[in-house]
N, C-alpha and C positions, 0 to 999 in steps of 0.2 A: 180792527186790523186794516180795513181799508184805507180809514185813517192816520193810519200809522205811514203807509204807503204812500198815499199822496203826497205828505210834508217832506216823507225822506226823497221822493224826488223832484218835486221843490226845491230842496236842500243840496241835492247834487247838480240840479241845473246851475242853481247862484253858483256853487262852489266852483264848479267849471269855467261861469263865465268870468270870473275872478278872476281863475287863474290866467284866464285868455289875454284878460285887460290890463293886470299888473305883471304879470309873467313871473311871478311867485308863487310858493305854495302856501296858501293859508288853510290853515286848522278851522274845519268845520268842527261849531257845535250843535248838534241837532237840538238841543234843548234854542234856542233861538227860537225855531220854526214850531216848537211844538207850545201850545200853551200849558204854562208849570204843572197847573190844577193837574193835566191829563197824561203827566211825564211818568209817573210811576206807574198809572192802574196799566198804560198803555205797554210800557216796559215787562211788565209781570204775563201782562197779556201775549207780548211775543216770546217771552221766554217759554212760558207754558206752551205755545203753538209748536215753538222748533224741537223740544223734550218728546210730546206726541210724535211731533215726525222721525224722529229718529229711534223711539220704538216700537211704530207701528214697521217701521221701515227694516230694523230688525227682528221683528216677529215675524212676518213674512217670509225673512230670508232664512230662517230658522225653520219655517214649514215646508220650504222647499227642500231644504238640505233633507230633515229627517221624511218626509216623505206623509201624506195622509193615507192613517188607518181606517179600512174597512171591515166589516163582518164579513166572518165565511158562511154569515147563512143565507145570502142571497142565495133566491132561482137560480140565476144563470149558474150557479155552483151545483144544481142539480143533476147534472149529467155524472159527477162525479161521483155520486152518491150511489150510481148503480151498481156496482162492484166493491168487492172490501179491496182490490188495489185502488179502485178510484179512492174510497172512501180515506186509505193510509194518504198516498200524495195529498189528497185534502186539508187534513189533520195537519200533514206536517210541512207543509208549503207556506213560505213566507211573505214571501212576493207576489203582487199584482202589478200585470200590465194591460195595456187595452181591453180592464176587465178579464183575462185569465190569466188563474195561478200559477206559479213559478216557483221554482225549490232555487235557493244555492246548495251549493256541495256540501255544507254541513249540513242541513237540512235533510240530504239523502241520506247521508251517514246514518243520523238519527231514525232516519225511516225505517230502515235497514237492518239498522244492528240489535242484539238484547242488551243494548249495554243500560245499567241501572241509572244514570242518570239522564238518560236520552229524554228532550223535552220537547213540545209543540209551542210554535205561539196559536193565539186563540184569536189574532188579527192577521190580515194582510198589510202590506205594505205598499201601499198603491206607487207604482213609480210612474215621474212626467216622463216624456219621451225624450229629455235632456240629461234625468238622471239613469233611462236605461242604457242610451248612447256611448255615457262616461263608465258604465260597466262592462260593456262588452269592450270599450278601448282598452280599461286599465287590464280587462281579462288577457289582452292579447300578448300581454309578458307571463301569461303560463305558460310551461311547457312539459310533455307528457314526461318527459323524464323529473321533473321536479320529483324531490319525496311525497310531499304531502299536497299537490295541484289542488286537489278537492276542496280542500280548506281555505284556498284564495278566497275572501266575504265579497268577489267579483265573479264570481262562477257562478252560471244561471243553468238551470236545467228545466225543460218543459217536460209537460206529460207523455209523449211520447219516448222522449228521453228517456224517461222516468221507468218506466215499463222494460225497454230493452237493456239499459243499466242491471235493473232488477235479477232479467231473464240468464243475464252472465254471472253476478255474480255468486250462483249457488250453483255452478257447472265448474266441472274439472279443467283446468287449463288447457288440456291435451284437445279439449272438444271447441277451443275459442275457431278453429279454421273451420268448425261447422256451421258457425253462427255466419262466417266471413262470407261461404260458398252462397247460402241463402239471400244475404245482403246481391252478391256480384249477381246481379241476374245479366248481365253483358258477356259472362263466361271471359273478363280479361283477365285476370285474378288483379283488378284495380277495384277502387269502389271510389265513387261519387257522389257529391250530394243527394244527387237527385235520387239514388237508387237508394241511399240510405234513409232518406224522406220521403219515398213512395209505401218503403215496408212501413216504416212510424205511422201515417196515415192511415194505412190499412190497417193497424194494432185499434188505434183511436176513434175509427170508422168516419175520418175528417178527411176533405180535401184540400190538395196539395195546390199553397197560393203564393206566387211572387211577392205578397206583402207581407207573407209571416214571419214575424220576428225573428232577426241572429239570433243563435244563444252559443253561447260559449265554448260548448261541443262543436261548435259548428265549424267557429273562427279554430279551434285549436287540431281538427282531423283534415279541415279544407281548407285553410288557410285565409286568409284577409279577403281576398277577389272570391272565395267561395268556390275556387274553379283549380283546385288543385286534386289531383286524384290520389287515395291512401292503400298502400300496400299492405301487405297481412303481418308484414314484422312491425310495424309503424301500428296498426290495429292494435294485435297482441299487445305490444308492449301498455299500449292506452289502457286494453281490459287488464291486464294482470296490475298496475297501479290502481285501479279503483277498485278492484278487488281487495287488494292489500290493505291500500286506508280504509275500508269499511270491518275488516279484520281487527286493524292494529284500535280500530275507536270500541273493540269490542274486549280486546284484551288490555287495555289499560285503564279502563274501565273497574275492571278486577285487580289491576296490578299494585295500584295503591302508590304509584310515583315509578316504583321496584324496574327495572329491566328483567322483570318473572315473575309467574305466579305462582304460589303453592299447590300443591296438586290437589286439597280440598276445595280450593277457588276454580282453578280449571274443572274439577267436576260440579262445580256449582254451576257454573257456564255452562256445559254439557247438560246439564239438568233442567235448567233455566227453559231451554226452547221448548220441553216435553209436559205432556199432562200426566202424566205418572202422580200418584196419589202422592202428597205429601210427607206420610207415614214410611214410605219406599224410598224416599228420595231423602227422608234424613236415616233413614237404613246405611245406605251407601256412603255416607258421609258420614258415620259412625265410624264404619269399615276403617277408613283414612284416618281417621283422628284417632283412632283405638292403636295405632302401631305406636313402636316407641320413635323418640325424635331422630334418631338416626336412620332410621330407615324414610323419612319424610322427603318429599323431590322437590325440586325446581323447574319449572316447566318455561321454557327459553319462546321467546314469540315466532324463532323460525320450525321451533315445533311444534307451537298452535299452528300454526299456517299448513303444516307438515300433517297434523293432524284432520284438518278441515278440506284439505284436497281430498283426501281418504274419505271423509264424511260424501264427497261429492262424486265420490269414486266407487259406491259402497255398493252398487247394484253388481259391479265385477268380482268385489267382494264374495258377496253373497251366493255368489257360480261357485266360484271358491273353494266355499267350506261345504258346499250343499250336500257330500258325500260323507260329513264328518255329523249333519243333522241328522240322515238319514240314519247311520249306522249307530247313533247314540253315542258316539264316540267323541271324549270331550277334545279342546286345543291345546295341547302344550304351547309352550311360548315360540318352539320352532316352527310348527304349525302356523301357528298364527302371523309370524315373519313371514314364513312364505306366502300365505296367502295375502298378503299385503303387499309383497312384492309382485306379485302376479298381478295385481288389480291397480298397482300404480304407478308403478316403475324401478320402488326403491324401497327399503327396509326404514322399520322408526327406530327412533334413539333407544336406544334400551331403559333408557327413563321413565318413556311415553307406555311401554310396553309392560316395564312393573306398576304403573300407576294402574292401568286397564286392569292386571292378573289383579292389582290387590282391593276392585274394586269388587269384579266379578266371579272373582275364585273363593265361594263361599265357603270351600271344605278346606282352603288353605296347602290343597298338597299339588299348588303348580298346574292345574287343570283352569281351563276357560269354559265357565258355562255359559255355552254360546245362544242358549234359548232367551236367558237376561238378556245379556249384551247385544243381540238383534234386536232385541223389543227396543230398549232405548235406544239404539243409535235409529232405527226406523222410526221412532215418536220426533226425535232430534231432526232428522233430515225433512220428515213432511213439515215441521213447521217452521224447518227454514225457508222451503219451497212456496209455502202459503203466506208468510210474516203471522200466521197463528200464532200468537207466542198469549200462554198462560195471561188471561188481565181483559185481551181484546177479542171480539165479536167476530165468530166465528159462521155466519148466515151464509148461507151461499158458496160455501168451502169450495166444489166442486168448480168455482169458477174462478179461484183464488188465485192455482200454481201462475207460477211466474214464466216461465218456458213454456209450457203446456197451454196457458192462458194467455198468453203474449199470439204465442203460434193458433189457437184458437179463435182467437179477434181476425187475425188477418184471413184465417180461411172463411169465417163469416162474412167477413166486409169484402171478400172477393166475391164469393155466390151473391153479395146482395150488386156488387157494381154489375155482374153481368148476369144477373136479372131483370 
């Protein structure tokens, strides 16, 4: 190769001084300079040199694009391991940056929801500090009003994140200004970065550092400068969209393409979250499929939604009927309206409401036996509280809840700061 080099500029020198001295262009032929014998091996020789270079050259560029995979069983992932929320974010976190884990929004979804297809990868994705830079940019055309924000594949979400996401999305909407009060520790009813990264910290038992990574949440409630402060209808609206999409990735799931689902499938959903013995749960689903097909419902996704506020609503519930436990007295369907009116603001479709009677109304004459119907909807609620769901590792339950265990970490990591 060096070889190669020397003649060819040998050969641009002559050609040069050629042109200087006749002020013509003459046709250089390298073969002149090179001797014959050495014109092929030499030729093959640089072709083969430049072919190297231009796929080592796109191999590289090819590994920067997709990113180097790491195991999640490193150490430094042991922190995570101490809790079954650490352990879920673990599991279902995609991304690595400076060495820690990172979800995107689908990522959470999956964390989140029962939906049957919900997957893990079983690497990270290590990102350079070039390609987490061009995510937090491209994230910066999200916006909370979008349908489906979550699902931008530029949406980062950290542990802490991770956690207070969690903590909303199994609360009744009506209670998001309580999460808001908590966050405004300024009493402006504004919130700030700072105040919303002092509670995350405190959740995580980490301290709060001018060098920790944007993430997506951040640029999208604080904007670009980080120094924009977020009102409670601006809040709201952010929680009630991330509530919805982890909703809607759990009803379509079931829905099979459909804008509905059958109401054997919605109680399969309903079932799904609960340990109820198997043998009970294809009971109730006999129930459903024993009617004849005109009586069979459609169950619309603004009345999953309708139905799942209620689930999150269901301790008001529970005041409710508590007169109708006592007295052994079963629920008619106007009973049952009403007390769902009282506990959440507004009455369910009359669809929602024969599906339940023809789940739980074992004697078939229009009665709610409410002793059933408490037990699961309570199996149902705790393990949406926990991510318990039928399948996963249930150790340490008591430190699982997500609001309870979110608001638990911070009062620990208080007593230990000012310790």
């Amino acid at each position: 190769l060096l070889y190669t080099i020397k003649f060819e500029i040998n050969g641009m020198l002559r050609h040069s001084a050629r042109r200087l001295i006749y002020g013509t262009r003459v046709k250089f032929n390298k073969k002149q300079w090179i001797p014959p014998h050495l014109y092929t091996p030499i030729k093959c020789l640089g072709a083969s040199s430049f072919l190297g270079f231009v796929i080592i050259s796109a191999s590289a560029k090819s590994h920067d694009e997709e990113g180097t995979h790491i195991s999640k069983a490193s150490p430094s992932n042991d922190y995570y391991r101490k809790t079954i929320l650490g352990k879920r974010f673990l599991t279902y976190a995609s991304l690595s940056y400076n060495s820690e884990p990172y979800m995107t929004g689908n990522d959470f979804i999956a964390a989140v929801s029962c939906a049957q297809n919900a997957s893990h990868p079983d690497e990270f994705t290590e990102l350079t500090t070039k390609q987490y830079n061009q995510m937090i940019e491209s994230g910066k055309s999200i916006h909370i009003d979008h349908e489906d924000f979550l699902k931008n594949p530029n949406y980062i979400i950290s542990y802490s994140e991770f956690l207070f996401l969690l903590s909303v999305v199994v609360k009744p909407v009506d209670q998001f200004f309580r999460h808001f009060q908590i966050l405004d520790q300024s009493h402006t009813n504004t919130l700030t970065k700072e105040e919303f990264m002092s509670i995350g910290n405190l959740a995580t038992g980490t301290t709060a550092s001018s060098d920790a990574a944007t993430t997506t949440m951040q640029v999208l409630l604080f904007g670009e400068d980080q120094k924009q402060e977020v009102v409670f209808e601006q809040f709201s609206r952010f929680l009630h969209g991330v509530q919805r999409q982890c909703l809607k990735a759990e009803f379509d799931a079931f829905s099979d393409g459909e804008d509905f689902i059958t109401d054997d499938e919605f109680m399969r959903l309903l079932l799904k979250r609960t340990f109820i013995p198997d043998i009970r749960k294809a009971r109730y689903i006999d129930r459903l499929e024993a009617r004849p097909e005109e009586k069979r419902k459609k169950i619309l996704f603004p009345q999953y939604c309708q139905f799942t506020n209620f689930m999150n609503d269901f301790p008001d519930f529970e005041v409710a009927i508590r007169m109708f436990a006592i007295t052994k007295r079963p629920l008619t369907k106007k009973d049952f309206q009403r007390a769902v009116k009282a506990s959440t603001g507004s009455e369910f479709d009359e669809e929602l409401v024969d599906v339940i009677f023809d789940v739980f109304d074992e004697d078939n004459d229009n009665k709610l036996g409410h002793d059933e119907f408490m037990e699961v909807m309570k199996h149902s609620i705790k393990s949406r509280s926990t991510l318990s769901y039928p399948g996963l590792v249930h150790e340490n339950a008591s430190n699982s809840t997500t609001w309870a265990g979110y608001m638990n970490c911070v009062r620990q990591n208080m007593y230990k700061s000012y310790g």
